[in-house]
C-alpha positions as CSV (number, residue, x, y, z in Angstrom):
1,X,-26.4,6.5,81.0
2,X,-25.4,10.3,82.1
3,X,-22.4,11.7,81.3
4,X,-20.8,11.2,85.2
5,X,-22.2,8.0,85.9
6,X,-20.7,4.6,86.2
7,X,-17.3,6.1,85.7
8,X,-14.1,4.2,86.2
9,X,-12.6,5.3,89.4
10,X,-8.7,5.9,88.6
11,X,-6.2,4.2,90.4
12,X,-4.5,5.5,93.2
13,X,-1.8,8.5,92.1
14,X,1.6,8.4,93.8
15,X,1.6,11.8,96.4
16,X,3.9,14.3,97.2
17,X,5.2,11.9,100.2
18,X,5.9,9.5,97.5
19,X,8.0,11.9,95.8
20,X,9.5,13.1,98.8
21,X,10.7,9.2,99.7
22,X,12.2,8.9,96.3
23,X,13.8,12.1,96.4
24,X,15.4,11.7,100.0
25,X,13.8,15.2,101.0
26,X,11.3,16.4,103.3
27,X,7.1,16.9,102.0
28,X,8.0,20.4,102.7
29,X,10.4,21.3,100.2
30,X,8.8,19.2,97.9
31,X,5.8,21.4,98.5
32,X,8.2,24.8,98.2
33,X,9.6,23.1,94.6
34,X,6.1,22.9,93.1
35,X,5.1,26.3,94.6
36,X,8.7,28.0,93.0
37,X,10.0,28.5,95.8
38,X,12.9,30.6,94.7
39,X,15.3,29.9,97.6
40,X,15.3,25.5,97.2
41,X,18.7,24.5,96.3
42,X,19.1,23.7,92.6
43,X,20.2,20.2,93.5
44,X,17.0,19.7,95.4
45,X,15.0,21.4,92.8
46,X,15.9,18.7,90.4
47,X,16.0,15.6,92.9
48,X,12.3,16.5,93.2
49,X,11.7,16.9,89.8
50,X,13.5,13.5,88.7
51,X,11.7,11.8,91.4
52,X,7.9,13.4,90.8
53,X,9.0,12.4,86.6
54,X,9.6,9.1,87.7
55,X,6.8,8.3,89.5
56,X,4.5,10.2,87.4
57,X,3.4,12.5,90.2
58,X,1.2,16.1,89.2
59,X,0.3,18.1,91.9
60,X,-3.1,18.8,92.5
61,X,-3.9,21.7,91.8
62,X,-7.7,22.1,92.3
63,X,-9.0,23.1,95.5
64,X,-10.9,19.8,97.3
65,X,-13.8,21.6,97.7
66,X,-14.4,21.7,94.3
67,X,-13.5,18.3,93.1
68,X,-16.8,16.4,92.3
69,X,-17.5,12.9,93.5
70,X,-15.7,9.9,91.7
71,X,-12.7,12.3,91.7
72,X,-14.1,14.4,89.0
73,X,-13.4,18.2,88.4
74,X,-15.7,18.4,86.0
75,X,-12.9,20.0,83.6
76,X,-11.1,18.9,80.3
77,X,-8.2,20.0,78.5
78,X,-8.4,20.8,74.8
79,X,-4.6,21.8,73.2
80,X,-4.7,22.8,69.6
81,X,-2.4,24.0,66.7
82,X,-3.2,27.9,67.2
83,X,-6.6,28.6,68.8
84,X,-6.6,31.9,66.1
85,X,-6.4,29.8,63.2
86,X,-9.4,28.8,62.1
87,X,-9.1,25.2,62.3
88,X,-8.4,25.1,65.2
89,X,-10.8,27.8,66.4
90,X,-14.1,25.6,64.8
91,X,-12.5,22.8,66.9
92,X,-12.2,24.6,69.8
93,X,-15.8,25.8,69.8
94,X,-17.7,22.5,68.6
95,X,-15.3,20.6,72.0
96,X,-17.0,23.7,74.1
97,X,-20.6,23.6,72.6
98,X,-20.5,19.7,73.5
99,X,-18.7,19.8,77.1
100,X,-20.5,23.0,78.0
101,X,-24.0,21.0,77.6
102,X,-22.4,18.2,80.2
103,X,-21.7,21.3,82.6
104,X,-18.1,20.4,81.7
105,X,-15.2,23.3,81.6
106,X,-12.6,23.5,78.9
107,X,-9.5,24.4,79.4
108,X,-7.4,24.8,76.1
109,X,-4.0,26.2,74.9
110,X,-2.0,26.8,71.4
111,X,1.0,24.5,71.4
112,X,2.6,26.1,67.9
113,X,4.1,23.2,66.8
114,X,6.5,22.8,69.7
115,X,7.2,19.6,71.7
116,X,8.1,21.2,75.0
117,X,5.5,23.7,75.0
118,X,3.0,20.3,74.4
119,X,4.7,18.5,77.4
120,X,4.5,22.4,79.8
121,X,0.9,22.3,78.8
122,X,-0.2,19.2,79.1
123,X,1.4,18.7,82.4
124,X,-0.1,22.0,83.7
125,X,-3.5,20.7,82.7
126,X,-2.8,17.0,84.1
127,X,-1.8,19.0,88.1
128,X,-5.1,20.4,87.5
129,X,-6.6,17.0,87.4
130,X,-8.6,17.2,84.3
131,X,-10.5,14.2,83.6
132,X,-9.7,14.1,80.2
133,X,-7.5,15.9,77.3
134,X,-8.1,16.4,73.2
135,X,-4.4,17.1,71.9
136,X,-3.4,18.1,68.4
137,X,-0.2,16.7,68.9
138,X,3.4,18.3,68.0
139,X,5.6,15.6,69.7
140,X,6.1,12.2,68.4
141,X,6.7,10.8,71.6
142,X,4.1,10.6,74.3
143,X,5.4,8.1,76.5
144,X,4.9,11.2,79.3
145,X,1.6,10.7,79.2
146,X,1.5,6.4,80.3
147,X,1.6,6.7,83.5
148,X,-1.5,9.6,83.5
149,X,-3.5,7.0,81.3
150,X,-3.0,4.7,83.5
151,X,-4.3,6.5,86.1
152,X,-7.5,6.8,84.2
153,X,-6.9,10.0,82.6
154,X,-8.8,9.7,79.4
155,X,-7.1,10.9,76.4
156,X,-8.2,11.6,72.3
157,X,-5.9,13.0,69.8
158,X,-6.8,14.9,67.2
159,X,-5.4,15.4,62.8
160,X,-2.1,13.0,64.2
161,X,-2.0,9.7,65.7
162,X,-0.1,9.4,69.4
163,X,3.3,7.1,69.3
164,X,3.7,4.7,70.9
165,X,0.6,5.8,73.4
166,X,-2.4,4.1,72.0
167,X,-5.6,6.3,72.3
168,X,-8.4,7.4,70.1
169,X,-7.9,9.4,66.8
170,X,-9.6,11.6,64.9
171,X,-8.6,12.6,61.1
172,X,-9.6,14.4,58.1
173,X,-9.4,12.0,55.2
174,X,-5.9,14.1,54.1
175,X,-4.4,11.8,51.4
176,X,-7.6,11.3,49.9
177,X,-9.0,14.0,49.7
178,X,-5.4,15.5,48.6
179,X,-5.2,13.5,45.4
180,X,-9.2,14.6,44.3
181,X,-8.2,18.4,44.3
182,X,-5.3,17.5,42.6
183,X,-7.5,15.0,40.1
184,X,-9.6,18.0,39.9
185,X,-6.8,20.5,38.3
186,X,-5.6,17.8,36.4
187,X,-9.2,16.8,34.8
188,X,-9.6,20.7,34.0
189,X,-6.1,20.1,31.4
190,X,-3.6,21.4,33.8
191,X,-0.3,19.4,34.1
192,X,2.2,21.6,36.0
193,X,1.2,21.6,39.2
194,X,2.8,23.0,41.9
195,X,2.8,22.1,45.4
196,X,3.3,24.4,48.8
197,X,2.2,22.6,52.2
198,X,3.4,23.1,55.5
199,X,6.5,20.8,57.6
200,X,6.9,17.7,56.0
201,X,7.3,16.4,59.3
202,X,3.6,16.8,60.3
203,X,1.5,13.8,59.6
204,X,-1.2,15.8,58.0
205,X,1.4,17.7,55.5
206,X,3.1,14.2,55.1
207,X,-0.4,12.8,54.0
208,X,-1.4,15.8,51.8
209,X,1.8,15.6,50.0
210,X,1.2,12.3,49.6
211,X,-2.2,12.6,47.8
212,X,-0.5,14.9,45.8
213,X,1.7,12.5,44.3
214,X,-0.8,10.0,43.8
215,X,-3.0,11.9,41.6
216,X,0.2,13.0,39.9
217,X,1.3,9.6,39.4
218,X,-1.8,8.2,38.1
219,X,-1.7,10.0,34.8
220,X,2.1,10.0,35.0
221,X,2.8,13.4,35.8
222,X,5.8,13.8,37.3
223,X,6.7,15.8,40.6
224,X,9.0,18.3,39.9
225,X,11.3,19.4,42.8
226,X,11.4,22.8,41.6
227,X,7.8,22.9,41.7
228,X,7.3,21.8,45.7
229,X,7.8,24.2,48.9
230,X,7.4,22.7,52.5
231,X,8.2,23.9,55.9
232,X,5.4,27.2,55.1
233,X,4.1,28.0,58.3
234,X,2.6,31.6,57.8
235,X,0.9,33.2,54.9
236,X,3.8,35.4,54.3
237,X,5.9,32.7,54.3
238,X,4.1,31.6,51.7
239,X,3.1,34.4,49.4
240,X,7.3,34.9,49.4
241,X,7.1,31.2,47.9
242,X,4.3,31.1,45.7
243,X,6.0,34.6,44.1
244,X,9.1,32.5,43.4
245,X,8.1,29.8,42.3
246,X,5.8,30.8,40.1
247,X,8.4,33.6,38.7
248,X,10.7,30.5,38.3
249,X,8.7,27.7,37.1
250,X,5.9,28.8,35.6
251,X,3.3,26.2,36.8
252,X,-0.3,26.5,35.2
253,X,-1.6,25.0,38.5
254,X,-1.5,25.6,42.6
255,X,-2.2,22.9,45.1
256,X,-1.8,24.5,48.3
257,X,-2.1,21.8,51.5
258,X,-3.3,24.2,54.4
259,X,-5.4,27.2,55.2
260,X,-3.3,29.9,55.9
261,X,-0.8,28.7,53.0
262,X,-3.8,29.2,50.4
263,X,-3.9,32.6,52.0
264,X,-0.5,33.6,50.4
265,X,-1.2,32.0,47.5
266,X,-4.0,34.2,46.6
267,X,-2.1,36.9,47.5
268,X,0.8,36.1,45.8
269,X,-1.6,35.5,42.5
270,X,-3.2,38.6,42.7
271,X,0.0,40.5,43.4
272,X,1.1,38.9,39.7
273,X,-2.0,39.2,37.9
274,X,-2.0,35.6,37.3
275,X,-5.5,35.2,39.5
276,X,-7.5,34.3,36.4
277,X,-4.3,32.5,34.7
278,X,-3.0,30.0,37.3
279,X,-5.3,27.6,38.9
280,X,-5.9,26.8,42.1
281,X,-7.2,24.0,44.8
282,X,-6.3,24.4,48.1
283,X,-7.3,22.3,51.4
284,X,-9.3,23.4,53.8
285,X,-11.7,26.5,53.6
286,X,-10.5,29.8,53.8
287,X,-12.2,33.1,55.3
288,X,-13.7,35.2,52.6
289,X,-13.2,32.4,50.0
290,X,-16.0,33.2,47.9
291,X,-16.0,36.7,48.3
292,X,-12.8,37.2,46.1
293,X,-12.5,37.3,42.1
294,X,-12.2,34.4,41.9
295,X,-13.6,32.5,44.8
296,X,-11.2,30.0,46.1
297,X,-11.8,26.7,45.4
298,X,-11.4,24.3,48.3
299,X,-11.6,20.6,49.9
300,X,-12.9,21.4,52.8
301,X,-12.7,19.6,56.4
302,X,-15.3,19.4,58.5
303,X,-13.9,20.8,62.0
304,X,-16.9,21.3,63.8
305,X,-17.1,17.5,62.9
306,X,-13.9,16.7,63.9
307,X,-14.4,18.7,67.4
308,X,-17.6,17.3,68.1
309,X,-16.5,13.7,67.6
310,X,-13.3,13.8,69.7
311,X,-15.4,15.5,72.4
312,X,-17.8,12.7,72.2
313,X,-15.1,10.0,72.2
314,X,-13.4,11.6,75.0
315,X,-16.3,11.2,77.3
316,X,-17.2,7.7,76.2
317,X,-13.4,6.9,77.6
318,X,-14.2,9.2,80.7
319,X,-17.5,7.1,81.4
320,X,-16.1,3.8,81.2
321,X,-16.0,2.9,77.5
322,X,-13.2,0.5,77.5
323,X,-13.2,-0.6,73.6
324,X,-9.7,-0.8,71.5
325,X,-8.9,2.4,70.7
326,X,-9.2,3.3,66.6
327,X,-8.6,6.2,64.2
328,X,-12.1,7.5,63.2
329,X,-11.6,9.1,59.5
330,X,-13.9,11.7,58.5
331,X,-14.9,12.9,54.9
332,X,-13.9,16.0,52.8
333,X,-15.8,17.7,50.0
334,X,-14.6,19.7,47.5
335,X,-16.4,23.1,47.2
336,X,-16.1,24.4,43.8
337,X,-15.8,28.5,43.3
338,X,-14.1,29.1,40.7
339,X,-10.3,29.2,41.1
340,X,-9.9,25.3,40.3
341,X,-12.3,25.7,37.2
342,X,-10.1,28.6,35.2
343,X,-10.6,27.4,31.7
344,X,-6.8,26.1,30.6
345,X,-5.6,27.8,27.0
346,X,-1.8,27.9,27.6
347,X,0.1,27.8,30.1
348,X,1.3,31.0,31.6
């Protein structure tokens, strides 16, 4: 079957008339609302925009002469984390490699962990009548996005499952592999472990910190508040934390839950000479990981994995593929390098 073939034609989208009906206004200044039109009364302004909410409406805005047959543009969306972090960027370019193959155009955007700018986005990419969108998701509400899918918009979500919308979800096995880096410092002797991960509010950092505790718990190892540090977003953020806490606590051990947190880590190590003390695991890979002294130790996430198989999800939905939708899990590996196998004497 090609990629374009047999698809599901979408049901028919309310129009602008419809909004204009609901909103008790004429087409044209529903028209000059979507074009920001600076002169539209704010009270018609947001008639418009409660009536084209309501019924779902997103104005089209691809030109007809490009739009293929079935109502296809031949476009998808793609909205990640940060497109610069690497992550995201492997992501990004394993959606492209597969799409770009189908003749398909992606669109994609950072969202930077914040709802609205997930909603702004998303709704800019639905008026340009994308067939399908891969989200990282930041909200944890995507009732916006019923109506669309009920249009036939086709969508797959990516690291953090949709709520209450039920779609397609692809994950990193976090929790598990979590607890067997943390296994893996505590096999090696080491039994202070500190932890520094990202918001505790995200599902992956939820599910990291989680794993960490498990592997903790299974040779009764406790977890120490003054040894844990969430809400680091940047590696400055947390080369600041790792300084303190290990000036403070003096742990003999590092689990650190995302890329650019490992980052500081290293930093903050190296900065305090405890680089061939202190050891450390962190979760995915890291640029230049095993060029420094000593190479970072790492389990490692597979995005080009994790791109490619959304991508090919998504247009399994887009051609017709009308199966329950499921959370596909994908393996980890630990890649050993030297900073998780620093022999333990005493603790620093």
């Amino acid at each position: 079957m090609s990629d374009h073939a047999d698809a599901v034609e979408r049901r028919d989208r309310p129009t602008m008339r419809d909004v204009a009906a609901l909103a008790g206004v004429g087409i044209k200044t529903v028209s000059r609302v979507f074009n920001d039109v600076p002169t539209v009364a704010p009270d018609l302004v947001q008639r418009v925009r409660a009536a084209s909410d309501k019924l779902g409406y997103r104005p089209n805005l691809t030109a007809a002469s490009l739009r293929r047959s079935g109502g296809r543009t031949n476009t998808i969306g793609l909205l990640l984390e940060d497109v610069s972090n690497p992550y995201s960027s492997s992501v990004h370019r394993a959606v492209e490699d597969y799409a770009r193959y189908r003749n398909v155009l992606v669109l994609a955007g950072s969202l930077d962990e914040d709802p609205d700018r997930e909603r702004e986005l998303t709704r800019t990419l639905l008026g340009r009548r994308v067939d399908g969108v891969i989200i990282m998701p930041v909200s944890d509400d995507h009732r916006y996005l019923v109506a669309e899918q009920q249009a036939g918009v086709s969508f797959v979500f990516i690291d953090r499952p949709p709520s209450p919308l039920l779609a397609d979800v692809v994950v990193s096995d976090n929790r598990g592999g979590a607890r067997t880096a943390v296994q893996h410092l505590l096999d090696g002797g080491r039994r202070v472990v500190a932890y520094l991960g990202d918001d505790v509010g995200i599902y992956t950092a939820q599910q990291r910190f989680a794993g960490f505790r498990d592997a903790l718990a299974e040779v009764g190892a406790d977890c120490r508040p003054e040894l844990v540090r969430h809400g680091l977003r940047t590696a400055r953020q947390a080369r600041d934390a790792a300084r303190e806490i290990l000036t403070s606590a003096a742990p003999d051990a590092i689990f650190s839950s995302q890329n650019l947190v490992t980052i500081g880590v290293v930093e903050a190590l190296h900065e305090l000479g405890l680089h061939h003390t202190v050891a450390l695991v962190g979760f995915d890979d890291v640029p230049l990981a095993d060029v420094v002294e000593p190479g970072v130790t790492v389990m490692a996430q597979d995005p080009a994995a994790v791109g490619t198989e959304a991508a090919r999800l998504l247009f399994e939905r887009m051609n017709g593929d009308n199966s329950p939708p499921a959370i596909h899990t994908l393996p980890t590996r630990l890649i050993v390098r030297g900073s998780g196998e620093l022999p333990w004497l005493a603790t620093p």
